[in-house]
C-alpha positions as CSV (number, residue, x, y, z in Angstrom):
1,X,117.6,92.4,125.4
2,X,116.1,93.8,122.1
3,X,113.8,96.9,121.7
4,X,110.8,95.7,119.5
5,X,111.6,98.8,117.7
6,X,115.1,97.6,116.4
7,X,113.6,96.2,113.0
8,X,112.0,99.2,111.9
9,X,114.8,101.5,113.1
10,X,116.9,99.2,111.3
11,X,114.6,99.5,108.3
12,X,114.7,102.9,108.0
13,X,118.6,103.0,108.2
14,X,119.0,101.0,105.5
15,X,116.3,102.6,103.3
16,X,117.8,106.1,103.8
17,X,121.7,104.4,103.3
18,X,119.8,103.5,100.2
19,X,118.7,106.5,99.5
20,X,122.2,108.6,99.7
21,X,123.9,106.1,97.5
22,X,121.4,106.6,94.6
23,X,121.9,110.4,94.9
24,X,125.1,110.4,95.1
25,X,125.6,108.1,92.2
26,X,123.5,110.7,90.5
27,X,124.7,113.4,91.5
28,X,128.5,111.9,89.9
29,X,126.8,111.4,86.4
30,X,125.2,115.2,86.5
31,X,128.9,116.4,87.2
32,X,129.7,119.1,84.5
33,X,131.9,117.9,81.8
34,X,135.4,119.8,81.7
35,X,136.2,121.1,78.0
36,X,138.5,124.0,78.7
37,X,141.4,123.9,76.1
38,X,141.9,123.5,72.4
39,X,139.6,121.6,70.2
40,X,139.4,120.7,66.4
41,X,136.1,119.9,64.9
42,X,135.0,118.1,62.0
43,X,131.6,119.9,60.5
44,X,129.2,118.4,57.6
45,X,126.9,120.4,55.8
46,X,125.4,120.4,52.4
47,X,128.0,123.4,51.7
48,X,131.1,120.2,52.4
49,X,133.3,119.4,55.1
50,X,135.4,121.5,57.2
51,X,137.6,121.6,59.9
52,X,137.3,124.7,63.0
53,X,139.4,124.9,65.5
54,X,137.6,126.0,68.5
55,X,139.4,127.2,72.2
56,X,137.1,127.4,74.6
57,X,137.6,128.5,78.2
58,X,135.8,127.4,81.3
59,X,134.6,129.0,84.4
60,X,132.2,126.6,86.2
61,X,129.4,126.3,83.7
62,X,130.1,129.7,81.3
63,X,132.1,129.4,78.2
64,X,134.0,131.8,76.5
65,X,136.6,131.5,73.6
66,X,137.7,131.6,69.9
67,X,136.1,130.0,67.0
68,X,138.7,129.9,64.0
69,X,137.7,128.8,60.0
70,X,137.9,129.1,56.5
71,X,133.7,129.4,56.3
72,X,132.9,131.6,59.2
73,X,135.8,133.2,59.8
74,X,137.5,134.5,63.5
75,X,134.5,134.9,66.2
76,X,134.7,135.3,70.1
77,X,132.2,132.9,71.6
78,X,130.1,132.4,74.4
79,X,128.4,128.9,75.7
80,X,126.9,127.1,78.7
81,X,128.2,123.6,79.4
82,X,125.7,121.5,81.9
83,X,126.7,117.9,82.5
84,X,127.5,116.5,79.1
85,X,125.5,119.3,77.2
86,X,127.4,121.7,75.4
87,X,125.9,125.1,73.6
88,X,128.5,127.5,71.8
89,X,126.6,130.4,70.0
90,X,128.6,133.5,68.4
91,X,127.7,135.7,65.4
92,X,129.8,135.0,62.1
93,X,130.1,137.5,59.4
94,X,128.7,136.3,55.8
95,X,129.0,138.6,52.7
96,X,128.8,141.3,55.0
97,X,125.8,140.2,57.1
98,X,125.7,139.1,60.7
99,X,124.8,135.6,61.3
100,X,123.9,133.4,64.5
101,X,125.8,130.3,64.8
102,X,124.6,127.7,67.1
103,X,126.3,124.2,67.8
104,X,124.8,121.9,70.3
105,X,125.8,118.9,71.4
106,X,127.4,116.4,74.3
107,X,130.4,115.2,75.2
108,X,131.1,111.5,75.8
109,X,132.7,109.4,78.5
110,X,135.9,109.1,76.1
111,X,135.9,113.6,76.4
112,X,134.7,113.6,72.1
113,X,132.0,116.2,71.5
114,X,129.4,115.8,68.7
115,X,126.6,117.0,68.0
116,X,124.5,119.0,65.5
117,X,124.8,123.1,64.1
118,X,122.7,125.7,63.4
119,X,123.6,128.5,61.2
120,X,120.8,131.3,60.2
121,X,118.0,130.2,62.2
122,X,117.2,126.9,60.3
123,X,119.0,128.1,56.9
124,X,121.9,126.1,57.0
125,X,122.1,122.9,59.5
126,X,124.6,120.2,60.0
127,X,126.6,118.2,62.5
128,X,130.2,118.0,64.4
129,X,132.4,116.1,66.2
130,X,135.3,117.8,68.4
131,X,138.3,116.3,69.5
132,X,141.5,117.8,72.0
C-alpha cells in the first residue's frame, strides 16, 4: 500500500540529489590550481620581450618563491593562488629605486598561465604567458 506522501517525499529526494550534484560539480571547478615548481615566462612590454624564470612554492593558497631576469633582476616573491587566479607581487630594484611588480593572471585546463603585468603602479604594463 502507498503513503500519499510518497510523491512528494520522493520529490524532495530527488531535488536535494539535484542539488549536491551541482555543488559538488562546483565545488571541483573552484579547486585551487596546483603551480608549485619551475616555470618560464614569456613577457611583452613596450620595453621588448623577455624571458623570467619564475619558481614558485605552494602551501595551500600562499605562494612564495624566486623571480629570475635580465630586466628586474633576482627577487623573493610572494602570491595568492585561488582556483585558476594567480597574483605574484615582489619589489624589483630599478636604477637604484624600489619598484612593485605585479603579474596577474589564470591558469588553464592544459596547467599554461597567462595573464597581464604591472610594473610601477600603471608605469609600465604588459602581458605573460608561463609554462613548466
Amino acid at each position: 500500500m502507498r503513503d500519499a506522501h510518497t510523491p512528494r517525499v520522493l520529490g524532495i529526494l530527488l531535488v536535494g540529489m539535484m542539488a549536491f550534484t551541482l555543488v559538488s560539480a562546483e565545488q571541483a571547478s573552484a579547486q585551487t590550481a596546483d603551480v608549485a615548481g619551475a616555470w618560464t615566462l614569456t613577457v611583452s612590454t613596450d620595453n621588448g620581450i623577455t624571458n623570467p624564470s619564475l619558481t614558485l612554492v605552494q602551501d595551500g593558497e600562499t605562494l612564495t618563491g624566486h623571480y629570475s631576469s635580465e630586466a628586474l633582476g633576482e627577487n623573493d616573491i610572494r602570491g595568492t593562488v585561488s582556483g585558476s587566479s594567480v597574483t605574484i607581487r615582489f619589489m624589483a630594484d630599478l636604477q637604484g629605486q624600489g619598484v612593485p611588480v605585479v603579474y596577474s593572471g589564470t591558469v588553464d585546463a592544459e596547467g599554461k598561465m597567462s595573464g597581464s603585468l604591472d610594473i610601477a603602479d600603471g608605469m609600465l604594463g604588459g602581458t605573460f604567458t608561463g609554462t613548466r
